[in-house]
C-alpha positions as CSV (number, residue, x, y, z in Angstrom):
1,X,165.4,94.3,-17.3
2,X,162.2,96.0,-18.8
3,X,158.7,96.5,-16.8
4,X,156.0,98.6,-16.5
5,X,156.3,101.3,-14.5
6,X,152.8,102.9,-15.0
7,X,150.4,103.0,-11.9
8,X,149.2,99.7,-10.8
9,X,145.8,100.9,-9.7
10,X,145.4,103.0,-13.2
11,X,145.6,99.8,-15.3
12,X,143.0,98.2,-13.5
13,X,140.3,101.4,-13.7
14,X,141.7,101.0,-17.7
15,X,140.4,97.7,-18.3
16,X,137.8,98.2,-15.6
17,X,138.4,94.9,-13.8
18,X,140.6,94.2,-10.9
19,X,143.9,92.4,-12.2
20,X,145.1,92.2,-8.5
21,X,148.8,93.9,-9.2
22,X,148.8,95.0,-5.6
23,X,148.5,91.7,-4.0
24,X,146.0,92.5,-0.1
25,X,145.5,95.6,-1.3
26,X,142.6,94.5,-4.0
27,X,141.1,92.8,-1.5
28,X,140.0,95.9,0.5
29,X,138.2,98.7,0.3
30,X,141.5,100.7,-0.3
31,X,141.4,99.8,-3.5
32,X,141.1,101.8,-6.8
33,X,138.1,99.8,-8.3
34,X,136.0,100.3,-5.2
35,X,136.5,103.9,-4.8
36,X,136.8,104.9,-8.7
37,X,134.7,102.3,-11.3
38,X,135.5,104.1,-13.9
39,X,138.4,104.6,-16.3
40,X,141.2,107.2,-15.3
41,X,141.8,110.5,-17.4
42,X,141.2,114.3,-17.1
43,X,137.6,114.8,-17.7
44,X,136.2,113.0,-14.1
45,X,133.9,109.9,-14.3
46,X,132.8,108.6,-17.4
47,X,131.6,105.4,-18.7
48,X,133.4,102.8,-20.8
49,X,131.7,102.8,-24.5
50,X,130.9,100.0,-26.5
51,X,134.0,98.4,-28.1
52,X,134.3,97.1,-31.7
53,X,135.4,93.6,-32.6
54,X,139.0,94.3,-32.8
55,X,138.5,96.9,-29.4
56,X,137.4,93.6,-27.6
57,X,140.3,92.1,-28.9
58,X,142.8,94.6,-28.2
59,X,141.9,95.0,-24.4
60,X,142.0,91.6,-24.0
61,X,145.5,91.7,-24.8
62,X,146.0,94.7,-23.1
63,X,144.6,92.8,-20.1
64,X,147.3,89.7,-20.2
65,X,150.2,91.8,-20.6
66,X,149.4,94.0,-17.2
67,X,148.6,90.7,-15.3
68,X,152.0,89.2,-16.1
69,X,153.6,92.5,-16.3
70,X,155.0,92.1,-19.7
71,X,155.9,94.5,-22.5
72,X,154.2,94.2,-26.2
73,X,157.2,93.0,-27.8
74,X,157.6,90.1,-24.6
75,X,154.2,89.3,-24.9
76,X,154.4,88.7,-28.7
77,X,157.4,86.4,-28.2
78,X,154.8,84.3,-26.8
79,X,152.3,84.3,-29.3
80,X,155.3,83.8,-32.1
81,X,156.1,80.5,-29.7
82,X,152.6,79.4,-28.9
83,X,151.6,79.7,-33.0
84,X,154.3,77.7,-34.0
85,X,153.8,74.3,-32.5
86,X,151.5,71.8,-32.9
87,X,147.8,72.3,-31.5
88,X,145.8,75.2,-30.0
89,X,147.8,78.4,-30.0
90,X,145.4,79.8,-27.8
91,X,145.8,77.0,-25.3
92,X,149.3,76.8,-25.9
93,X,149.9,80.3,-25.1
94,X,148.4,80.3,-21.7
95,X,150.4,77.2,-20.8
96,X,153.7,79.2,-21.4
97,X,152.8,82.0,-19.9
98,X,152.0,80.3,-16.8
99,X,155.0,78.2,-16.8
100,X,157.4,81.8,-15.5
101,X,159.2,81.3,-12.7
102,X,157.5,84.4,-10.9
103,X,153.9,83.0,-11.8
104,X,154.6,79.8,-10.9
105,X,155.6,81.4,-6.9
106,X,152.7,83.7,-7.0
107,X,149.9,80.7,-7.9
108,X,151.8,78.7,-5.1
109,X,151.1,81.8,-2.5
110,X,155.0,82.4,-2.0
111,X,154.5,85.8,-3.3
112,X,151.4,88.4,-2.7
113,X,151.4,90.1,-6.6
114,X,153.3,89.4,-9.7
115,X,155.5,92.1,-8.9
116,X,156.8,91.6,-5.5
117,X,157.0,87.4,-7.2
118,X,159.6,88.9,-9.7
119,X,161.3,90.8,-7.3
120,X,161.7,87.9,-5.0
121,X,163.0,85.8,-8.0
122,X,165.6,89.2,-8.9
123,X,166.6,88.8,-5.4
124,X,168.2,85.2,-5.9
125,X,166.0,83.9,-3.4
126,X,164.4,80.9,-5.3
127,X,166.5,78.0,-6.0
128,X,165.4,75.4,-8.9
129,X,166.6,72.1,-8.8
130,X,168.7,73.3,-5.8
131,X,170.2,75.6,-8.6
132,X,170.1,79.5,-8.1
133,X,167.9,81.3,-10.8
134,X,167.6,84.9,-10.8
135,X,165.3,85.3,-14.3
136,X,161.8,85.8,-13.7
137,X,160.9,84.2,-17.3
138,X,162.4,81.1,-16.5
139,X,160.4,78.7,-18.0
140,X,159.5,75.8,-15.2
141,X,158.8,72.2,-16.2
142,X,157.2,69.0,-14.9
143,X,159.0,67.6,-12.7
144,X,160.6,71.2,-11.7
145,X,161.4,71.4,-7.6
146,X,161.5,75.2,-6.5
147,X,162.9,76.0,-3.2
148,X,164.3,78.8,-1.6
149,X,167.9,79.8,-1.2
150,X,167.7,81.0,2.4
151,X,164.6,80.7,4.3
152,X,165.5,83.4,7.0
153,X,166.2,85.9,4.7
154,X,162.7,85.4,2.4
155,X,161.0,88.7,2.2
156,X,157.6,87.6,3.6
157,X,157.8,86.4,7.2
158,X,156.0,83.2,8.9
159,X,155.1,82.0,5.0
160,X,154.9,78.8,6.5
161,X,151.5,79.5,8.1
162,X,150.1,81.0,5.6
163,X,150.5,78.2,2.9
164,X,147.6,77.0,2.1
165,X,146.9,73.3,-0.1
166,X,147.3,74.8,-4.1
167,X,144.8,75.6,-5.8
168,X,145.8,74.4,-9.0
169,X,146.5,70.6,-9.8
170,X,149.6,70.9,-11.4
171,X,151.1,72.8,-8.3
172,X,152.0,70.6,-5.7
173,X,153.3,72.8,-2.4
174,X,155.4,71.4,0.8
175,X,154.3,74.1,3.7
176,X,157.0,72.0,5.8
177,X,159.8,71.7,3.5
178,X,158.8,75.6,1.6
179,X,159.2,73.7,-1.8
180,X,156.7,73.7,-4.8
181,X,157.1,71.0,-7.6
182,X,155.9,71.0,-10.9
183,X,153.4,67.7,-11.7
184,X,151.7,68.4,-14.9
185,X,151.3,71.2,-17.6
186,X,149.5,74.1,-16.4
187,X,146.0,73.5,-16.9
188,X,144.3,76.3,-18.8
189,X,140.8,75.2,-17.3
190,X,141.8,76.1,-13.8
191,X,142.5,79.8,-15.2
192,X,139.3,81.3,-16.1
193,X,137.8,84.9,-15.8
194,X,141.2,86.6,-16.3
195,X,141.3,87.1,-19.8
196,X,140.1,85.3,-23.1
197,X,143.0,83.6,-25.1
198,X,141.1,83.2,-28.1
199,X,140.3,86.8,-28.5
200,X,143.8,87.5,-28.4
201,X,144.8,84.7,-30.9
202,X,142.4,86.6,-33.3
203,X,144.5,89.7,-32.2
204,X,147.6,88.9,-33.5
205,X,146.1,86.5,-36.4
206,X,144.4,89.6,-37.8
């Protein structure tokens, strides 16, 4: 299984914006965009430049692919997906790459980053359906229950009190029962800030 193994914390001074990949740790002053707003490299603090059309576009990209932790060729499955139905690709492409398995736990609050969301899913400690899945690309749909395997065993202890009602509409979260069910496509609205969709469309459309 393929990841990114470069430094959380230098990806984030790259795009200079926090993409949270170290879950509490981006919350505080700890973190790299507090004590170093500027972009890593050799030569000490310098600013970012102005960026050309197709340099907006590519760190926009650049951007999506470090918050979901995928490679280029992973992320461009997506696109390839997205362009080839019916209706916005931009849209479209945001819906499926919300819809993974390791998302979906870390918009629910079972997991603090991405990472630690697709280790927990590596693990086998999710069930969906009451079925074991292991793949953190698994592609969740409406109507979707997730659960966990073994609730004494789940990496992050008293979860329960720290569930919170979801933020999103389409996630609907049991703190009693630990579950999260699916109810509606991922709405792209509820996702804004991260990262422009349509700049990345115009990426790969070039």
């Amino acid at each position: 299984m393929a990841k990114k193994l470069a430094p959380k914390c230098k990806q984030c001074r790259r795009e200079g914006k926090k993409l949270f990949l170290k879950g509490d740790r981006c919350n505080t002053s700890k973190c790299s965009m507090v004590k170093r707003n500027y972009p890593p490299g050799a030569h000490g603090p310098k600013g970012y430049g102005r960026l050309t059309t197709y340099g907006l576009q590519l760190r926009e990209k650049q951007k999506a692919k470090k918050i979901y932790g995928l490679l280029e060729t992973q992320f461009k499955n997506y696109f390839i997906k997205a362009s080839k139905k019916r209706g916005d690709t931009a849209k479209l492409l945001v819906e499926a790459l919300e819809s993974r398995l390791d998302n979906v736990i870390f918009r629910a609050g079972f997991a603090k980053s991405r990472s630690q969301a697709r280790q927990i899913v590596s693990y086998h400690h999710l069930l969906v359906n009451s079925k074991p899945v292991n793949i953190p690309s698994f592609h969740v749909k409406t109507g979707n229950i997730i659960s966990l395997s073994k609730k004494e065993k789940y990496p992050i202890k008293n979860l329960k009190e720290t569930l919170e009602g979801s933020k999103y509409s389409w996630l609907a979260i049991n703190p009693d029962l630990l579950e999260i069910k699916i109810t509606d496509q991922p709405n792209t609205e509820e996702i804004t800030g991260e990262f422009n969709p349509t700049l990345i469309t115009e990426f790969y459309s070039r």
